[in-house]
N, C-alpha and C positions, 0 to 999 in steps of 0.2 A: 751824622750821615746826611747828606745830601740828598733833596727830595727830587723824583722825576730826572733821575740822570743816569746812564748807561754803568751797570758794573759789572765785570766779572765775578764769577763762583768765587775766587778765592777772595774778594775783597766783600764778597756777601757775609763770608764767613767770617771774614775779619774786623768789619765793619758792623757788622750785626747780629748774628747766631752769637762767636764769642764774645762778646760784650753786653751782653742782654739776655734775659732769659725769655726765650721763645715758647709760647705756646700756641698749641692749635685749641682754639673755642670751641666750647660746645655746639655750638651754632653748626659748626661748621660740618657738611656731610661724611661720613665716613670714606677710607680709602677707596676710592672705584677703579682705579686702573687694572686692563686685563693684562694677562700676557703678552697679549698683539701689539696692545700699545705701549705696555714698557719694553717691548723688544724693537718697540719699530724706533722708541727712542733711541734706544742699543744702537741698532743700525744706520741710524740717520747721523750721531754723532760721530763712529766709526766712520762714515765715507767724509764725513766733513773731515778728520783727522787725517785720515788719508789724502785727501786731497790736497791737505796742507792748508784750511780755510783758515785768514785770521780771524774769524770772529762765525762763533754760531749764536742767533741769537737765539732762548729760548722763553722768549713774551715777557711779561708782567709778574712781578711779584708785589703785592701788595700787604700793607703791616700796617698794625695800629698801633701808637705809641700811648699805653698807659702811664700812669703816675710811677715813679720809678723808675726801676730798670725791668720793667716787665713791658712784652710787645707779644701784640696778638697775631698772626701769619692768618693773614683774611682772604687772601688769593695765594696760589701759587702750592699749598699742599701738596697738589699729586705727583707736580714733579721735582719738589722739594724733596720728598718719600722717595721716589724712585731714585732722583741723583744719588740719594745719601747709599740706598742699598748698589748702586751702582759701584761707587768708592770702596765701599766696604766690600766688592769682587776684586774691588784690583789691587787693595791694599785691606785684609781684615783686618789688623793689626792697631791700625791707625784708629785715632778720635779725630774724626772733623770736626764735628760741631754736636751739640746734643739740640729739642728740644723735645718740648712735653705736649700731653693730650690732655686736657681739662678735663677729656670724658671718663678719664684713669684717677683723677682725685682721691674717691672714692673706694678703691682698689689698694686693699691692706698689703696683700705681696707683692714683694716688686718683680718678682719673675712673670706675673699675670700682665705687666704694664706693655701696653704699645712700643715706650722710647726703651724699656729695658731688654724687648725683643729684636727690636731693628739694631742697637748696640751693638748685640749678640747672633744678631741674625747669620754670620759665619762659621759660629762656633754650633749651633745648633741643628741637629739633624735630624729631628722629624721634630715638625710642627706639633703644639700641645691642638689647634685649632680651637683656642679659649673663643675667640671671635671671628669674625668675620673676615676684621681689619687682617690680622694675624694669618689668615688663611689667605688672604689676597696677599701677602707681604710675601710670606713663604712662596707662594706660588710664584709670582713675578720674580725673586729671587732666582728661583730654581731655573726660571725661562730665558733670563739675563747672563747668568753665568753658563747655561747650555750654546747662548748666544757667542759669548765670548771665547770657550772655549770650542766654537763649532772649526773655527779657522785655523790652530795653533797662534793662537795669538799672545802669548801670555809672556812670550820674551819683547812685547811691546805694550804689556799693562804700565811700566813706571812711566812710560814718555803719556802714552793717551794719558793716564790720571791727570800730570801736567797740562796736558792740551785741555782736557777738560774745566780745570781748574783758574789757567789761563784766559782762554778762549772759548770761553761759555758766558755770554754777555744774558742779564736779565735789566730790564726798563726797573727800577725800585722806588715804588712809590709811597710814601706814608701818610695814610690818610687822616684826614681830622676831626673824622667823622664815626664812631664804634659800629 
């Protein structure tokens, strides 16, 4: 993958999430996004779709490439988190991409894990609220899809997933540095 050069969500995925296994480090803060801001995400990619925007950019994703095929996602978490549960509104069905939390290692059942709830995050209907993360996920979930379905918009989820997919450009830098 090519370092510091513009890509869309789906070549993220193709280029990176699928071919590497992804994790978020322990280093790394837990999920902080509220409502407001995964909806205002919501909302801002909606009027870009609607507008017909080619290109929304959505900042910087940065990653560290370890030995192997293991890479660390150093930046770009919250709205890594948020896309993914976004996708999973408009398509549950689908596997985009998976990755993992370092912070879950630890963590004997896999129904207790971060990547196994956000997977799941459609099929599941009330929050166990194990953590924090999981309650922020749940919640933003809930506020995303009230978002979505605020407008009847659901017979234009296949084309936006596209558009998003598309035309959701991230700057992908990988740094050299842990």
């Amino acid at each position: 993958m090519e370092n510091n050069k513009m890509i869309s969500f789906r070549e993220l995925i193709e280029e990176c999430f699928n071919k590497y296994e992804i994790y978020i480090p322990l280093i790394q803060r837990n999920y902080k996004w509220d409502k407001e801001t995964a909806s205002k995400l919501v909302k801002d990619l909606w009027a870009s779709y609607k507008k017909e925007s080619p290109v929304y950019t959505a900042g910087m994703i940065t990653l560290y490439q370890e030995e192997g095929n293991k890479m660390q996602l150093i930046d770009g978490q919250q709205r890594t988190i948020t896309l993914f549960m976004l996708l999973k509104i408009l398509e549950p069905k689908e596997e985009y991409f998976q990755f993992k939390f370092e912070r879950d290692d630890d963590i004997d059942e896999e129904k207790n894990k971060r990547e196994y709830y956000l997977s799941h995050i459609s099929e599941i209907s009330q929050s166990k609220d194990v953590y924090t993360d999981i309650k922020r996920f749940n919640d933003n979930y809930k506020e995303m899809k009230n978002e979505m379905e605020s407008e009847d918009r659901k017979e234009q989820y296949s084309s936006f997933r596209e558009y998003i997919l598309n035309n959701l450009y991230f700057l992908i830098h990988i740094s050299e540095v842990e």
